[in-house]
Backbone bond lengths (Angstrom), bond angles and torsions (degrees), N, CA, C in turn:
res aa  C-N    CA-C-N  psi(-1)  N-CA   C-N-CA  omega(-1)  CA-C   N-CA-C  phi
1 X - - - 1.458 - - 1.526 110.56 -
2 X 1.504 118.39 131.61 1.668 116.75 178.67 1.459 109.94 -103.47
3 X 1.671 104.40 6.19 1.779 100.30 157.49 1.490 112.32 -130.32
4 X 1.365 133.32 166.70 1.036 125.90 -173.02 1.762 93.00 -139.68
5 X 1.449 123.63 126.33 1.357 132.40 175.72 1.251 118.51 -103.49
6 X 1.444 122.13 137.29 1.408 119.52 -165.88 2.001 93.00 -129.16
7 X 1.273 123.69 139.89 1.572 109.34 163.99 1.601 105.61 -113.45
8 X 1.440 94.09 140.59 1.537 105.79 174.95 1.480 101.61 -114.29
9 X 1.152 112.06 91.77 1.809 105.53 -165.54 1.460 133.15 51.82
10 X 1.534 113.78 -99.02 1.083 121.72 -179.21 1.763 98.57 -99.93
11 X 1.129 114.14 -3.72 1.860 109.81 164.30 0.961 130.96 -111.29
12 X 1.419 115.91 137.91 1.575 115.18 -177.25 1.502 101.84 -87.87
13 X 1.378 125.36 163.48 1.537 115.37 151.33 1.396 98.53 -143.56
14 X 1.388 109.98 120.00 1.637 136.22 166.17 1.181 109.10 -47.59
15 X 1.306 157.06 134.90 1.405 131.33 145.19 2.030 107.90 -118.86
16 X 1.256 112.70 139.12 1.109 111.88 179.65 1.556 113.19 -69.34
17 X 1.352 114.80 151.07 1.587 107.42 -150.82 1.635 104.67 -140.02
18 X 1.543 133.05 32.47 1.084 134.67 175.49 1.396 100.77 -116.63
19 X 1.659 118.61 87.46 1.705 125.92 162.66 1.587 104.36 -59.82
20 X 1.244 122.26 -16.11 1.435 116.19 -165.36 1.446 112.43 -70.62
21 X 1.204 105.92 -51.88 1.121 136.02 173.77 1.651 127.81 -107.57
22 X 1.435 129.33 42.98 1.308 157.34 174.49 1.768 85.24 30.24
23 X 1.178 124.90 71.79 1.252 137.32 154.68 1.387 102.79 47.05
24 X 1.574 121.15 56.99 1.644 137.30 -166.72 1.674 87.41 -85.40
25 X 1.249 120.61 122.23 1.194 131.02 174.22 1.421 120.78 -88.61
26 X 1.979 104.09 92.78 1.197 112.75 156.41 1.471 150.48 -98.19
27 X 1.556 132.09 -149.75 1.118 104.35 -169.65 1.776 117.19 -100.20
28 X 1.164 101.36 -2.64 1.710 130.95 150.46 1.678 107.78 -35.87
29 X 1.204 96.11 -70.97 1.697 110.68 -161.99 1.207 110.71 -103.09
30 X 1.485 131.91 15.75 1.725 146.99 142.01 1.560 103.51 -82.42
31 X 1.700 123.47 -43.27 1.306 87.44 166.73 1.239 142.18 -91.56
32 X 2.171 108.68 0.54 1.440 103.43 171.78 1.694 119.29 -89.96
33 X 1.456 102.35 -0.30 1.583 106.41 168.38 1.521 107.95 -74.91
34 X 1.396 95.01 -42.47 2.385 91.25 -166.09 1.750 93.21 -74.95
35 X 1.503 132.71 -9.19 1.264 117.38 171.87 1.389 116.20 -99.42
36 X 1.150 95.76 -19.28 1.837 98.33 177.47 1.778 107.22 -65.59
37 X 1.508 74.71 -58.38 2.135 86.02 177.67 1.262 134.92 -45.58
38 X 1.299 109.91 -33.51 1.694 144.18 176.01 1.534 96.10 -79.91
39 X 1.118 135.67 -29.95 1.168 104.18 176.20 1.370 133.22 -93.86
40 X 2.052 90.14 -25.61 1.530 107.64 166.98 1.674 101.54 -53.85
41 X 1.389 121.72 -27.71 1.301 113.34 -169.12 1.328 122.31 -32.80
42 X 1.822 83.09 -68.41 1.392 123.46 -159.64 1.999 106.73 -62.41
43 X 1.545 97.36 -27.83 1.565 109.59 179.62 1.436 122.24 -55.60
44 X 1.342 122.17 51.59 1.681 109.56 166.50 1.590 124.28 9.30
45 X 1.509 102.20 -67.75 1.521 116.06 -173.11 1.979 97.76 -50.39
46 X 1.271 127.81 -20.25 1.602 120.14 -159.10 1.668 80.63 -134.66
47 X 2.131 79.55 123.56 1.537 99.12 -176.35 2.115 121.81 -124.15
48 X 1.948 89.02 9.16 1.363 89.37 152.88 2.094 93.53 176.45
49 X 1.197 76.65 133.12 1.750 93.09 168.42 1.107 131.78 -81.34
50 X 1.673 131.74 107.14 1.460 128.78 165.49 1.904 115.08 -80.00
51 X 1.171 96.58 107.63 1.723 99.04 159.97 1.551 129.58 -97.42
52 X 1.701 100.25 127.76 1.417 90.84 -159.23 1.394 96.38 -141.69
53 X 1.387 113.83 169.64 1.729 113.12 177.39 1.532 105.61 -104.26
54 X 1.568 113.65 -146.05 1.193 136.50 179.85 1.976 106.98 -78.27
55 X 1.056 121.44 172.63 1.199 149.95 -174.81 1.837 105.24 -62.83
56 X 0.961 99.16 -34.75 1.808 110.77 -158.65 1.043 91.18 -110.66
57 X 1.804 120.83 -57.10 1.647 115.63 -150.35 1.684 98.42 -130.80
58 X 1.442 129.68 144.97 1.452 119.36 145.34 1.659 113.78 -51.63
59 X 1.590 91.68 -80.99 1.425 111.50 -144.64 1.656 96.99 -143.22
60 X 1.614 117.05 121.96 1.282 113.66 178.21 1.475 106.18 -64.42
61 X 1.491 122.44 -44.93 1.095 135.72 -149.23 1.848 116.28 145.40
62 X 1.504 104.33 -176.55 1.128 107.67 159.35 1.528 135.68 -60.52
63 X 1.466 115.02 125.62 1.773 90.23 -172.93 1.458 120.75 -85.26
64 X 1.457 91.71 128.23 2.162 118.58 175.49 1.187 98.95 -42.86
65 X 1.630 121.10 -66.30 1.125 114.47 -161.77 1.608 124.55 -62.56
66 X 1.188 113.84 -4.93 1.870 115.59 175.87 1.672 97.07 -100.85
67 X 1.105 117.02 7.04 1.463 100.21 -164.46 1.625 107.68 -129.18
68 X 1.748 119.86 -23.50 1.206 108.70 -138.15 1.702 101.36 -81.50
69 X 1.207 119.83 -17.21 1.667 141.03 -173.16 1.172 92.04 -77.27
70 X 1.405 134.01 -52.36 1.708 118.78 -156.40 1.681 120.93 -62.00
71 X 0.878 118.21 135.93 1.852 132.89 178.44 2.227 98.48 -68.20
72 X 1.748 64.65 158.42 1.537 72.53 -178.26 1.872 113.70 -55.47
73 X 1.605 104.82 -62.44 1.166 103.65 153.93 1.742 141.61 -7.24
74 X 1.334 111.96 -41.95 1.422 126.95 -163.22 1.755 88.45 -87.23
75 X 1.049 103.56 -51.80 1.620 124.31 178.83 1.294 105.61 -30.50
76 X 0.977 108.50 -52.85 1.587 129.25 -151.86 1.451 95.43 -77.07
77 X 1.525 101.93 -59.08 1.666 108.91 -159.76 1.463 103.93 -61.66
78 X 1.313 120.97 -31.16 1.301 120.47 -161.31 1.497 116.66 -108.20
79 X 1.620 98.66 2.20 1.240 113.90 160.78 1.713 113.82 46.43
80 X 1.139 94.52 48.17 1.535 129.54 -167.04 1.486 120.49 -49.14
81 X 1.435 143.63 127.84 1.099 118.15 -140.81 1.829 153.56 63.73
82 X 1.413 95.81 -11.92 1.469 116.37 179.28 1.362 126.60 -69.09
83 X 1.837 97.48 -33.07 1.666 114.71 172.32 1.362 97.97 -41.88
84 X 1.154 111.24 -38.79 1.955 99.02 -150.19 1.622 115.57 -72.03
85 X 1.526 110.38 -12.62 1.423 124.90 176.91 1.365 87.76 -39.42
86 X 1.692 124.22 -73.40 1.068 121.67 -156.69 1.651 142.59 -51.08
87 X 1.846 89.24 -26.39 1.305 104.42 157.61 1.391 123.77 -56.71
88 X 1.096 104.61 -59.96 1.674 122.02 168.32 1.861 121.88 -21.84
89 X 1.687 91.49 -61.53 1.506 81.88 176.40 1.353 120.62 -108.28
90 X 1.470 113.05 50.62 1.780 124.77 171.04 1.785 74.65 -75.12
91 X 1.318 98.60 135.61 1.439 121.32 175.47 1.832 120.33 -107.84
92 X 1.295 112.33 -2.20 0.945 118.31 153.17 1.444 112.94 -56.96
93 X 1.203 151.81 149.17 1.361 149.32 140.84 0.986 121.65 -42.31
94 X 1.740 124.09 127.22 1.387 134.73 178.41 1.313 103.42 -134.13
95 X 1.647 106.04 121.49 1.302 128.52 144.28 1.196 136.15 -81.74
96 X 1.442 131.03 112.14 1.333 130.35 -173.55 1.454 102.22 -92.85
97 X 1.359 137.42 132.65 1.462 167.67 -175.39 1.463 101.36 -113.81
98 X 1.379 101.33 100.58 1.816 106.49 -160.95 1.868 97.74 -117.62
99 X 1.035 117.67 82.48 1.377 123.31 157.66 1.798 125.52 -69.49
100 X 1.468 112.38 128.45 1.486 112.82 -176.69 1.877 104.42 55.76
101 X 1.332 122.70 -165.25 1.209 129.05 178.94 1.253 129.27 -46.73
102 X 1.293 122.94 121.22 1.795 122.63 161.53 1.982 91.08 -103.18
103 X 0.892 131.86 148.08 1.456 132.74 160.26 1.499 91.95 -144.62
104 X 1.835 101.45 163.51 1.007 110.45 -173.79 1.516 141.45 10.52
105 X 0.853 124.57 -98.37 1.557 113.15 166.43 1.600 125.29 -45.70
106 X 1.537 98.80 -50.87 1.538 98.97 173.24 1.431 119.17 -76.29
107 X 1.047 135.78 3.59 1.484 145.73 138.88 1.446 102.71 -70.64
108 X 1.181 134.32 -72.92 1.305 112.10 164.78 1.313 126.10 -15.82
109 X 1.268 119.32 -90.74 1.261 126.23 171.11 1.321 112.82 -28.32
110 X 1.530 145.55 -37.82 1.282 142.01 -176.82 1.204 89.94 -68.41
111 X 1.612 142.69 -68.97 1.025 134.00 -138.53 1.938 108.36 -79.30
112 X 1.513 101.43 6.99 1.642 92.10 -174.94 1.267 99.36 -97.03
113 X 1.240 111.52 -1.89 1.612 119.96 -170.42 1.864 102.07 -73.98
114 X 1.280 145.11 160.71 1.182 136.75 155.41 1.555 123.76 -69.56
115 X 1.206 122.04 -17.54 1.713 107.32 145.08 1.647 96.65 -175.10
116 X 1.194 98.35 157.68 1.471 107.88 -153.77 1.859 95.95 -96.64
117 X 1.206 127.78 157.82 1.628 132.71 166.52 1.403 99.49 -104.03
118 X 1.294 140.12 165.66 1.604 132.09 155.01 1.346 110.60 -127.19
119 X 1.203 130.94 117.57 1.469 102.92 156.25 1.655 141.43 -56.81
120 X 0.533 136.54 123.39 1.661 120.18 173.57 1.374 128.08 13.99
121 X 1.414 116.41 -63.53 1.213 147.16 167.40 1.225 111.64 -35.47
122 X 1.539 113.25 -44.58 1.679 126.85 -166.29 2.079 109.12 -55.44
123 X 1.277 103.55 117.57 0.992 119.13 144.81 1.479 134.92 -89.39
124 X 1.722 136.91 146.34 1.442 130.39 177.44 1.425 91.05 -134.16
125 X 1.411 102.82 168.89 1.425 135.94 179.20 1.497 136.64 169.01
126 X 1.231 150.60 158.38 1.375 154.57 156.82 1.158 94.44 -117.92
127 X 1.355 109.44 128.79 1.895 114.68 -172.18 1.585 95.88 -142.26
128 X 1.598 111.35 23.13 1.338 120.58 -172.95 1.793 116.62 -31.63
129 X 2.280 87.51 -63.94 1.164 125.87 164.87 1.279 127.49 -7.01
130 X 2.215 96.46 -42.58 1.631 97.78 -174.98 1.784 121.51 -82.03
131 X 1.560 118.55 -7.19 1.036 148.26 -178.14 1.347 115.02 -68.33
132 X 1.590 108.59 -52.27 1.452 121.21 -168.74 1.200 107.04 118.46
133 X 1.506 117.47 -3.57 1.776 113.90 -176.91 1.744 114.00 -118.19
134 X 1.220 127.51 -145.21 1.712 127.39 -162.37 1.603 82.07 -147.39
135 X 1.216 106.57 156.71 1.662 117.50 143.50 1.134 113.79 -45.23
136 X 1.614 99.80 142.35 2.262 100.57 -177.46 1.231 91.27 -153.32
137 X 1.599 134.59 21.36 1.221 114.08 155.65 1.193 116.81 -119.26
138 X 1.191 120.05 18.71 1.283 118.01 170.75 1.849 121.86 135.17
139 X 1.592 96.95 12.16 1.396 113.95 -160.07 1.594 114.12 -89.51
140 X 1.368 116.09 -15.65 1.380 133.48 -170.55 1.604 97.56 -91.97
141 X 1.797 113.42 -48.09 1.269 89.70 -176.14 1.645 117.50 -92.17
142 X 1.294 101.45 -27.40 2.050 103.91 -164.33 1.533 83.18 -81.02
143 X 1.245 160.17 9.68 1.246 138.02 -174.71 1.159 86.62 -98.74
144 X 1.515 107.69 -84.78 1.708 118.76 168.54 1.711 111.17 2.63
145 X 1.370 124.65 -65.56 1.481 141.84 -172.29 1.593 98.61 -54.90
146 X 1.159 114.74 -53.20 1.401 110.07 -156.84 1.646 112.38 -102.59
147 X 1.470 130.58 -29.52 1.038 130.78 156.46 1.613 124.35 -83.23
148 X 1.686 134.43 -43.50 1.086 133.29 138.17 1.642 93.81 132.51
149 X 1.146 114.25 144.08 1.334 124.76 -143.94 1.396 105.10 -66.96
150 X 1.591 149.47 -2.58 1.384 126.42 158.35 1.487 121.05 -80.30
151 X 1.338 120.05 -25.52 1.065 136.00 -168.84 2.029 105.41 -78.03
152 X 1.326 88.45 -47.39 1.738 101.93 175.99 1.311 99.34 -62.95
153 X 1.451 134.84 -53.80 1.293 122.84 -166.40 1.096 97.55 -74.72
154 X 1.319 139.86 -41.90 1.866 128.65 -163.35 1.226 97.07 -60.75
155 X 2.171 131.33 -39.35 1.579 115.26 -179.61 1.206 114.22 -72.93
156 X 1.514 129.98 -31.55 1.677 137.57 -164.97 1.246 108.72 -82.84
157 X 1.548 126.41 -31.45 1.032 116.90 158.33 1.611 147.51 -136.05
158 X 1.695 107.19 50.76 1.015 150.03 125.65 1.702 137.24 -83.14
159 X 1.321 98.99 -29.28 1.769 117.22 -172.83 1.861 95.16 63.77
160 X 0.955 129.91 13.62 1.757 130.78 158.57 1.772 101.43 -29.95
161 X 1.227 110.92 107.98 1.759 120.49 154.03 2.119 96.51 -62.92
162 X 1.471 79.35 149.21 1.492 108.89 175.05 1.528 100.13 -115.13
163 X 1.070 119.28 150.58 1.703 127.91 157.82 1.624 107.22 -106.52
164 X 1.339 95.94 171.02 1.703 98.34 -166.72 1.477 114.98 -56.97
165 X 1.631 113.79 -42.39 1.317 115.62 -171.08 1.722 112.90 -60.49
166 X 1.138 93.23 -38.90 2.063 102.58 -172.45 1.828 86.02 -70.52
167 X 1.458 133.53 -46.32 1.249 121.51 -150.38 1.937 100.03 -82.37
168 X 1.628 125.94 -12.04 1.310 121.58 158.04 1.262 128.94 -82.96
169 X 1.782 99.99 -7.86 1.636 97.03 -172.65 1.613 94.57 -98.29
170 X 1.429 117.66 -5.24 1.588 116.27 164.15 1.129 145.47 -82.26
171 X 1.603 90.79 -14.04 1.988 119.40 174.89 1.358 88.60 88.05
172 X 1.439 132.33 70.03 1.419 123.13 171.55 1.554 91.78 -156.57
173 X 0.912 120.55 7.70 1.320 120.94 148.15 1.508 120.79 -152.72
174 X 1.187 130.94 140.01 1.898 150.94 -167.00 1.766 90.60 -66.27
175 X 1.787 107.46 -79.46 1.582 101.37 -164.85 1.715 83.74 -115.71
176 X 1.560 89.03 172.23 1.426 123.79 133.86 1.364 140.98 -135.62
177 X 1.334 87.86 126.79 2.080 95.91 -159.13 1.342 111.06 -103.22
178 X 1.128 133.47 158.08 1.642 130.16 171.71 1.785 98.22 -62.34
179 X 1.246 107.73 138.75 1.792 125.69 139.11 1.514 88.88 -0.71
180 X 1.038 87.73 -137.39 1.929 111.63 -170.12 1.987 108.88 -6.03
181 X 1.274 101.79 -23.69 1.482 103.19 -172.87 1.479 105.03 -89.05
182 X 1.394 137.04 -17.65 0.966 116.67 -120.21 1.619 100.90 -89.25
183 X 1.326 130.44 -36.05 1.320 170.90 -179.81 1.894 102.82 -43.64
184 X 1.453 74.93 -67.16 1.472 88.80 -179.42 1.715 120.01 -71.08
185 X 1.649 107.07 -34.32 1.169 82.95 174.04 1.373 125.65 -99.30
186 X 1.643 122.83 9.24 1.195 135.46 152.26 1.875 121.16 -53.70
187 X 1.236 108.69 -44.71 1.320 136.14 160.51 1.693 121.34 -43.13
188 X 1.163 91.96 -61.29 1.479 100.55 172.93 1.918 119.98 -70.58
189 X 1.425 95.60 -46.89 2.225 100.28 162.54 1.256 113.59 -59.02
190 X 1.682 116.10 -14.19 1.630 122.75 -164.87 1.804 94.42 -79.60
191 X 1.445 107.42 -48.90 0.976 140.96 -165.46 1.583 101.22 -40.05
192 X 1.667 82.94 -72.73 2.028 104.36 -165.35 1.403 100.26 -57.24
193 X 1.545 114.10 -40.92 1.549 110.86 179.32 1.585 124.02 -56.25
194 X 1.184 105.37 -47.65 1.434 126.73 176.47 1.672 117.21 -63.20
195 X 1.200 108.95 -11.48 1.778 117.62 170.47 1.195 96.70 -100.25
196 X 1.268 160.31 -0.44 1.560 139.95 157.50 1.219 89.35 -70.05
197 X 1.660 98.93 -170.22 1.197 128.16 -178.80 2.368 105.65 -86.60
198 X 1.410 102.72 141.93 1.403 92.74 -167.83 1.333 101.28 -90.85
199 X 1.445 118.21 -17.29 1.796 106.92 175.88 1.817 99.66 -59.83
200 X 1.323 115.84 -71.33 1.346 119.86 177.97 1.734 128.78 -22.21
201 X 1.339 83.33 -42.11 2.170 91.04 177.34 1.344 111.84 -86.10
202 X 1.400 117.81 -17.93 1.358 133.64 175.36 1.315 102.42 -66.83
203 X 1.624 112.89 -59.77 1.742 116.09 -177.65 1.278 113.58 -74.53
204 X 1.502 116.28 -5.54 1.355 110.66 166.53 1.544 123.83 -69.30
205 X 1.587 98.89 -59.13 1.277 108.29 -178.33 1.628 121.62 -63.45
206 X 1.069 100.96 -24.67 1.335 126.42 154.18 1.318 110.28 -16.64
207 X 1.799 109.95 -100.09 1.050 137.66 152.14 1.966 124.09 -8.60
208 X 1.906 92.29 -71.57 1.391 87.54 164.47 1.707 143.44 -49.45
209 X 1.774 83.66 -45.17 1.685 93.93 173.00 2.101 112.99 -47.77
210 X 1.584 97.82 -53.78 1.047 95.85 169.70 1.338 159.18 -11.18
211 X 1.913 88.18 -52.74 1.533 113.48 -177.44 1.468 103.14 -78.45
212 X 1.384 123.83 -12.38 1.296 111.22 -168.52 1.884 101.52 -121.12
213 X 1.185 112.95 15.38 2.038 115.04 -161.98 0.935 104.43 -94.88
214 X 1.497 125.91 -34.11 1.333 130.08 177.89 1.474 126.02 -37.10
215 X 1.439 102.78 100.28 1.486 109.26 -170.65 1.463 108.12 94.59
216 X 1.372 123.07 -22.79 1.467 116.45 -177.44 1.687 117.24 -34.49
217 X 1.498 100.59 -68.68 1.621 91.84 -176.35 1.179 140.41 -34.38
218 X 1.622 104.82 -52.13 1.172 140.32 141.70 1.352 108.93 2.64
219 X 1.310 109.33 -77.50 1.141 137.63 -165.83 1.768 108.57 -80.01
220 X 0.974 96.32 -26.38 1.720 94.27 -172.11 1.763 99.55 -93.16
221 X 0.777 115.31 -27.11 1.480 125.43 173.62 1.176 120.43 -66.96
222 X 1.601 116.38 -38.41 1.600 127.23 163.90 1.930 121.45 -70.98
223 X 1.268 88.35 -29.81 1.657 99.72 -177.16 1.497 87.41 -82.31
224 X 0.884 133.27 -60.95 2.026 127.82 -164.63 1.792 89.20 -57.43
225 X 1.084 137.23 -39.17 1.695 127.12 -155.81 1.238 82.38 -107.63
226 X 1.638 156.09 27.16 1.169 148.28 109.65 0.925 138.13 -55.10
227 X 1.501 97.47 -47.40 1.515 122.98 -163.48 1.952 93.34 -76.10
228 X 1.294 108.39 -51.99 1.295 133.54 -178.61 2.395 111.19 -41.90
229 X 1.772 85.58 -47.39 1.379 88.23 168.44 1.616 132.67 -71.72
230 X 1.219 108.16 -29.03 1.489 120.22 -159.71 2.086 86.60 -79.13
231 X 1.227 127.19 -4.85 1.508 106.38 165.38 1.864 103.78 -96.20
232 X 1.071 124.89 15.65 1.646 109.13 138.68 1.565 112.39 -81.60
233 X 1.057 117.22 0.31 1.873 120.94 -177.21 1.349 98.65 -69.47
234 X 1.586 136.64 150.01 1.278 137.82 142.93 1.543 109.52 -51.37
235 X 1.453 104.27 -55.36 1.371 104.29 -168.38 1.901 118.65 -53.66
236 X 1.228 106.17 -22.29 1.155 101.16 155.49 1.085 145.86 -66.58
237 X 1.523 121.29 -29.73 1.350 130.31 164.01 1.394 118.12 -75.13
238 X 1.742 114.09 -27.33 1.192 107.25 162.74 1.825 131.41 -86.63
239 X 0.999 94.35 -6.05 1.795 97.10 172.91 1.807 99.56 -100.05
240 X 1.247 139.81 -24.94 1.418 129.37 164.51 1.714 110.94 -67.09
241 X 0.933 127.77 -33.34 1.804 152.56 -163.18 1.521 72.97 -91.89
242 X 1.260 159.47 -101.70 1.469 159.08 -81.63 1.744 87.47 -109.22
243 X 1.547 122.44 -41.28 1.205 127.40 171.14 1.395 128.92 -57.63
244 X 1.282 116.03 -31.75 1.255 143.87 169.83 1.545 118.14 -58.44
245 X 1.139 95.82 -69.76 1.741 129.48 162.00 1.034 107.97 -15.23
246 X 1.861 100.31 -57.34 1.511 103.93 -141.14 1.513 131.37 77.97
247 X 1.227 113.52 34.70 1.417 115.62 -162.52 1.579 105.04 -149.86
248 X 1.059 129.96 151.45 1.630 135.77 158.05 1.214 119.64 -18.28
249 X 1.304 157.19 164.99 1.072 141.18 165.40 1.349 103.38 -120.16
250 X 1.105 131.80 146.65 1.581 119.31 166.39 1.763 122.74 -123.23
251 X 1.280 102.14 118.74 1.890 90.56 -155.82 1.644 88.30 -101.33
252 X 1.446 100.27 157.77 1.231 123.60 162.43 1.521 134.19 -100.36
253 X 1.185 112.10 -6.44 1.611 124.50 162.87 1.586 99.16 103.59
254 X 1.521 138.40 -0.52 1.454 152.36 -136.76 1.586 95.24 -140.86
């Protein structure tokens, strides 16, 4: 299993579950998260979800190794990345509890959550850039939305890590809690949330998502058939291959 579910009453908490691979988000464990989530959905008895990683790390990112061989073509067909829509609109409330690193994908993934906690520890980033490719799950536009477009471009295209304090003073993260706290006090907001009523937090978030969707699809549809093109790039095969390696990558612009 690449998630592991725990219930705290009326909360579920997801936890991403590949130590092998610092919780490298593949297409394995996108579809037992959008089915796990979907069902907590559907669960009356569960009235808000915390998603969280390991102790050290969330989420390395997207995983290289399922991806770095595939043609643009393959991209396309498989419309790669798209599962995660579904994560996205579990309408239950999700809090992501982001200890040590989220990068790329797992920054992604934080940001599909309805607001993220950090511990201390928490690092962010899209370091796509260093690969040869862009954000394609959603990092170009929901970052953009919530931190605001100089700040998004200085991380998307630099790949610049954030620490927790710079990522609350950007509106890209709610709190920051110590380590040892972080769990618990995610747990406990899970809590207070999960004692209203769940139609109500549903039409809330609802609402909120709202203020910021306009054009999203739009937009998320153009970033995936971007993201989707740049594997006819050489430089893509050589910055996924250079990652692998372990080595520098050196692109040629081709």
């Amino acid at each position: 299993m690449n998630i592991v579910i725990e219930r705290h009453g009326r909360v579920a908490v997801v936890r991403l579950n590949r130590p092998q691979a610092r919780n490298a988000l593949n297409s394995e464990l996108m579809r037992e998260m959008v089915s796990a989530t979907q069902a907590l959905d559907r669960d009356a008895g569960i009235g808000c979800i915390v998603i969280a990683g390991a102790e050290t790390y969330f989420a390395a990112g997207a995983d290289i190794r399922e991806m770095h061989q595939k043609s643009y073509l393959q991209m396309v067909q498989d419309d790669f990345f798209a599962g995660w829509d579904a994560f996205a609109a579990v309408r239950t409330p999700k809090i992501a509890a982001v200890a040590g690193y989220a990068f790329g994908g797992g920054c992604e993934l934080a940001m599909m959550c309805d607001t993220i906690y950090a511990g201390e520890s928490a690092r962010f980033g899209q370091p796509e850039i260093t690969l040869g490719v862009m954000p394609g799950m959603g990092g170009s536009q929901r970052l953009t939305k919530l931190v605001g477009k100089s700040v998004a471009m200085d991380m998307i295209l630099t790949g610049r890590q954030i620490d927790a304090a710079e990522a609350q003073r950007s509106g890209l993260v709610a709190r920051v809690i110590p380590d040892a706290r972080l769990m618990a006090e995610a747990l406990e907001a899970a809590q207070r949330i999960a004692s209203f009523s769940k139609t109500a937090a549903m039409a809330a978030r609802d609402a909120v998502d709202r203020a910021l969707e306009t054009g999203l699809r739009d937009g998320l549809l153009f970033e995936r058939r971007t993201f989707h093109a740049l594997f006819a790039t050489a430089d893509q095969k050589e910055g996924m291959q250079a990652f692998l390696d372990k080595r520098p990558a050196v692109f040629n612009n081709d």
